[in-house]
C-alpha positions as CSV (number, residue, x, y, z in Angstrom):
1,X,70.4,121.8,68.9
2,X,71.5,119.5,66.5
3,X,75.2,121.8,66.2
4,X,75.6,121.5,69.5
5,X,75.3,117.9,69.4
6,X,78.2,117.5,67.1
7,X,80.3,119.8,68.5
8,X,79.8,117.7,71.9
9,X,80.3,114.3,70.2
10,X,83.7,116.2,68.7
11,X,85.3,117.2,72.1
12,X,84.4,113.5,73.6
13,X,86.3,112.3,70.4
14,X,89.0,114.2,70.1
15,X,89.9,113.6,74.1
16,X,89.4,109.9,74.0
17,X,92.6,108.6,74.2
18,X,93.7,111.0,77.1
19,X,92.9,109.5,80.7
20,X,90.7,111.5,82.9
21,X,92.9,112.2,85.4
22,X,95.8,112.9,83.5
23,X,94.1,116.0,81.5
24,X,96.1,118.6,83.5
25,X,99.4,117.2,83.6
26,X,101.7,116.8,80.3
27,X,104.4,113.3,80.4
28,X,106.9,112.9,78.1
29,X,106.1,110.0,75.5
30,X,110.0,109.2,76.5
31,X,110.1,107.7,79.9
32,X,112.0,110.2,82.0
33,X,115.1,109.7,84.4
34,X,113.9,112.3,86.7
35,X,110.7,112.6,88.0
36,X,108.4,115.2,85.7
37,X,106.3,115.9,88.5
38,X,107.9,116.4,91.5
39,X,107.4,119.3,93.1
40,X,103.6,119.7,91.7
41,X,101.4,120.2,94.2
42,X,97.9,118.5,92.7
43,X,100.4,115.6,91.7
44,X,101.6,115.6,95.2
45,X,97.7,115.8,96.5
46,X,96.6,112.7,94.0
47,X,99.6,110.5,94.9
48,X,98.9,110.7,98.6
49,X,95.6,109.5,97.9
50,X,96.2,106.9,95.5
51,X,99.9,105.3,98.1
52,X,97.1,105.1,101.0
53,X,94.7,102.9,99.3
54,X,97.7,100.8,97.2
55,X,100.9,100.8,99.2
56,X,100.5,101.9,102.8
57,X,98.7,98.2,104.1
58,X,102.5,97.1,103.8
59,X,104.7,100.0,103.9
60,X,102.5,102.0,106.2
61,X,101.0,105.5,106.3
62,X,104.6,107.0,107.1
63,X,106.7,105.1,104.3
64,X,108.5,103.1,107.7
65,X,107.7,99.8,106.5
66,X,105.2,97.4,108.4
67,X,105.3,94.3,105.9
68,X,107.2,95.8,103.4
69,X,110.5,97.7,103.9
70,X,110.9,101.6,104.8
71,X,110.7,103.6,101.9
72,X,111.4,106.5,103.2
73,X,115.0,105.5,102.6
74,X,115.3,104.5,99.3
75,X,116.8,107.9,97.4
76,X,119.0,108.6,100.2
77,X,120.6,104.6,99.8
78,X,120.8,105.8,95.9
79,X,117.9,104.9,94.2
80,X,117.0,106.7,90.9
81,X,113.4,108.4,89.9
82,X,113.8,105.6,86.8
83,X,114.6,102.8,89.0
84,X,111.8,103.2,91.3
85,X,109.7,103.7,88.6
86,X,110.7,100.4,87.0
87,X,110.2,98.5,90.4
88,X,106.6,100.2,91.1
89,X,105.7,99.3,87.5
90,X,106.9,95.8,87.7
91,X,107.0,94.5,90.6
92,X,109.9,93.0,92.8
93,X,110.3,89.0,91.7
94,X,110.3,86.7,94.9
95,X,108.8,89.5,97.2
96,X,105.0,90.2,97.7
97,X,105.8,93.5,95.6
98,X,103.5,93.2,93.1
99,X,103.7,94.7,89.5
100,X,101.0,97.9,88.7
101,X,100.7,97.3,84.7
102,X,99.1,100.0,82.2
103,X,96.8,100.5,81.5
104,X,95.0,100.4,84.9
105,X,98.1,102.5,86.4
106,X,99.2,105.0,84.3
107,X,102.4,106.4,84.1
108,X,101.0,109.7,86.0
109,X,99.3,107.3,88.4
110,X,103.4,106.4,89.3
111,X,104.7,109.2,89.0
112,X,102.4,110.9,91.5
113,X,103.2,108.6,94.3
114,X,106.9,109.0,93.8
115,X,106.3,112.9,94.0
116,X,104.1,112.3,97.1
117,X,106.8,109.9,98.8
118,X,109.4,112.2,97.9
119,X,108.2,114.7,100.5
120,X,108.4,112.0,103.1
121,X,112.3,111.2,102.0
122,X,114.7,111.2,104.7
123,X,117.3,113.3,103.3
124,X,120.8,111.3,105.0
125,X,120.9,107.6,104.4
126,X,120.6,105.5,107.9
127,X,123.3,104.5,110.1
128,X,124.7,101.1,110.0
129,X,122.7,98.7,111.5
130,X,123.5,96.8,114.3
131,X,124.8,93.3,114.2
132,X,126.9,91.2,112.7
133,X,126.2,89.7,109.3
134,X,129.0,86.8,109.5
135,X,127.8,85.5,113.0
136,X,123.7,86.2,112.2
137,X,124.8,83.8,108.9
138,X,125.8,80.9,111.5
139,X,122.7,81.6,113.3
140,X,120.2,80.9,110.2
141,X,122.2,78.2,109.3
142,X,121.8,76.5,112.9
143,X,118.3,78.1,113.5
144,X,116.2,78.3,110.1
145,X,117.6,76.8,107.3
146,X,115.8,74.0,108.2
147,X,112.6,75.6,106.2
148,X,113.6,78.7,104.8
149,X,115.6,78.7,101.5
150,X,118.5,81.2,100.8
151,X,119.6,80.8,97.1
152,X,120.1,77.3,96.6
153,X,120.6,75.8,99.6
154,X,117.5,75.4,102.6
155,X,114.0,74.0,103.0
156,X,110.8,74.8,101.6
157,X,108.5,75.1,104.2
158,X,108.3,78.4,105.1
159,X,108.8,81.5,102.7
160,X,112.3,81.7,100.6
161,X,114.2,84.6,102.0
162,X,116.8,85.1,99.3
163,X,115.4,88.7,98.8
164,X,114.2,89.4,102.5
165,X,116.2,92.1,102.6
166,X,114.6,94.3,99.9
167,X,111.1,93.1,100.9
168,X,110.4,93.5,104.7
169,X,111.6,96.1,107.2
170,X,113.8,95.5,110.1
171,X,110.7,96.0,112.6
172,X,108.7,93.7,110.8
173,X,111.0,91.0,110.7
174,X,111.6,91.4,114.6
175,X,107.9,91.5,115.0
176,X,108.0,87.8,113.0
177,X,111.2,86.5,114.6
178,X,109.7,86.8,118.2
179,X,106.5,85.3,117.3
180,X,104.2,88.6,117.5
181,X,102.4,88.1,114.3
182,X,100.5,85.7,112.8
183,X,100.6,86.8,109.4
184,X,100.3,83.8,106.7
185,X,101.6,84.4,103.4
186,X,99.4,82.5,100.2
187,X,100.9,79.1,100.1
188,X,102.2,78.7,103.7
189,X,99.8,78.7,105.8
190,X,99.5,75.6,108.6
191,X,96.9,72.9,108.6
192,X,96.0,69.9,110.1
193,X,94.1,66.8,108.0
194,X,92.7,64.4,110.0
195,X,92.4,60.9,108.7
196,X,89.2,58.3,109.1
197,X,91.3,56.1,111.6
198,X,92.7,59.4,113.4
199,X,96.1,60.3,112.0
200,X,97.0,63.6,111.9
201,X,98.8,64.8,108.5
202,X,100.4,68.3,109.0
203,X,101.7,71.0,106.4
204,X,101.0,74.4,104.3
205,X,98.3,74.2,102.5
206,X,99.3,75.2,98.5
207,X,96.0,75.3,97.2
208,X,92.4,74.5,97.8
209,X,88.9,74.3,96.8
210,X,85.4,73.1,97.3
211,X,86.1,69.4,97.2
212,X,90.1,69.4,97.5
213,X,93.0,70.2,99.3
214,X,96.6,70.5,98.6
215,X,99.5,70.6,101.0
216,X,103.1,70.3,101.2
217,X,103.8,68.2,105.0
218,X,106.6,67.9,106.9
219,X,108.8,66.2,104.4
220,X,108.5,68.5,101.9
221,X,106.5,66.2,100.0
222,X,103.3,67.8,97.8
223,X,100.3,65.5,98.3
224,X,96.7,66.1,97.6
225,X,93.7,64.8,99.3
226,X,90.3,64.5,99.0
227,X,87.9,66.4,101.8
228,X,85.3,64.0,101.9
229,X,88.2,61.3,102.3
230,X,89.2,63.1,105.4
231,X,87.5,63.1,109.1
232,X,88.8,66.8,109.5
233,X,90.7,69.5,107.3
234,X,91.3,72.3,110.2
235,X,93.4,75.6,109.3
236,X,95.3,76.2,112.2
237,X,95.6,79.6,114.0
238,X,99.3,79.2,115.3
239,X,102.1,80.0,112.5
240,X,104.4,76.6,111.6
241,X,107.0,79.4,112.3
242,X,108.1,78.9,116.3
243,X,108.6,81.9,118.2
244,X,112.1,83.1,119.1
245,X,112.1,85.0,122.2
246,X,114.5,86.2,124.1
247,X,115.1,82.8,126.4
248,X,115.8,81.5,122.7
249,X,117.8,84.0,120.8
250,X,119.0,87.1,123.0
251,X,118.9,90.5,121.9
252,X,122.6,90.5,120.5
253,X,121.7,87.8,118.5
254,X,118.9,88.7,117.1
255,X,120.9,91.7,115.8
256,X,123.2,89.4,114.1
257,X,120.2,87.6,112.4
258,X,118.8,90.9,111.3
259,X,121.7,92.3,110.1
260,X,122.6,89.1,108.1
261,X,118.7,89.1,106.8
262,X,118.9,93.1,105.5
263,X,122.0,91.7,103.6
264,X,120.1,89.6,101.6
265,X,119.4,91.3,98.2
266,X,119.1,88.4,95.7
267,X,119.3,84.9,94.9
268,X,122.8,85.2,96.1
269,X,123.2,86.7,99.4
270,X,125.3,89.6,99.6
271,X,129.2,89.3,101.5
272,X,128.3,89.3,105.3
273,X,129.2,92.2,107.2
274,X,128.9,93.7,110.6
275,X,129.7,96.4,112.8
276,X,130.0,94.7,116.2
């Protein structure tokens, strides 16, 4: 008994160091450009699993994009194995992409979802959107500048979009442009203090807690008050965000706003362009 024992305590020894679920599976201490498992059908099996409980709340169970942008289309537009690798594993800055670190996701644990999305890869890279970049451009300027921030230059209010284009899919920014969502990223969503005497301060709220509140308003300014100061601190159910419809932007130029959004890949957007 006692020579099993230590041949036991020898095997949980000697395999300490190797993950669980990474016990069939051999990586490269090297990171690879290509992905080692693609093709492997367990790998394949564990990365559906693990994209539907991390990734498919914003790019859906299809890859398409709901908050986040369609990934079906990202080898087909030129991505590389590496690349996406480096952007699961790190995050997109300015997005709501967040980073995966090790050790809690593994370098297996990446590369079996990119095996697993592979096989949902459209194999042609989309058409050409429609609209015009130049003329959508004009549109944000006259139209949302007024609280959304493109590089340098815009308000504060609502979200920067100076990397929209990378982080939301066309459908979801339609969805948001014709007021069908309610969907209130951290920092920005609407409230309503209400002094003593009755005034009504409006804003985002920043931050909060049990016994304080913190809001940009309407001018931008950051102030923080008190809640026992206040008569009322109400979080409002209707996005500061108006809705566009049709009566307000037509269909045509909607397209022109959406192709000049998809356009914007950085902190400088990219040359506007359009196919109408």
């Amino acid at each position: 008994m006692k020579r099993m024992t230590l041949i036991l305590a020898a095997v949980v020894l000697a395999s300490a160091d190797v993950p669980a679920q990474d016990l069939f599976i051999t990586i490269p201490n090297a990171k690879p450009l290509t992905n080692p498992l693609e093709g492997n059908a367990e790998a394949i099996t564990a990365g559906m699993g693990a994209y539907r409980v991390r990734c498919a709340d914003c790019h859906g169970m299809d890859a398409r994009g709901i908050r986040g942008p369609d990934i079906t289309q990202v080898w087909a537009k030129g991505r590389t194995d590496a690349r996406l690798f480096g952007t699961i594993r790190n995050g997109v800055t300015a997005t709501e992409m967040p980073a995966f670190p090790a050790p809690r996701t593994s370098d297996t644990d990446i590369w079996r979802i990119l095996a697993y999305l592979r096989t949902l890869a459209a194999s042609a890279a989309p058409g050409a959107s429609a609209g015009n970049a130049s003329a959508g451009q004009n549109i944000f300027a006259a139209s949302c500048v007024g609280c959304h921030r493109v590089g340098e230059s815009g308000g504060r209010l609502g979200p920067d979009l100076s990397r929209i284009g990378v982080a939301r899919a066309r459908a979801a920014m339609t969805r948001q442009i014709r007021g069908n969502v309610n969907d209130f990223r951290t920092g920005y969503a609407p409230v309503t203090l209400t002094t003593p005497d009755g005034e009504q301060i409006h804003g985002v709220k920043k931050n909060e807690d049990l016994f304080s509140v913190q809001i940009m308003d309407n001018r931008e300014r950051i102030q923080g008050y008190l809640r026992e100061d206040m008569k009322a601190v109400a979080d409002e159910k209707q996005s500061a965000m108006p809705a566009f419809g049709p009566d307000k932007l037509t269909d045509a130029q909607l397209d022109d706003l959406l192709a000049y959004l998809e356009s914007l890949q950085g902190a400088t957007p990219a040359p506007a362009a359009g196919n109408r």
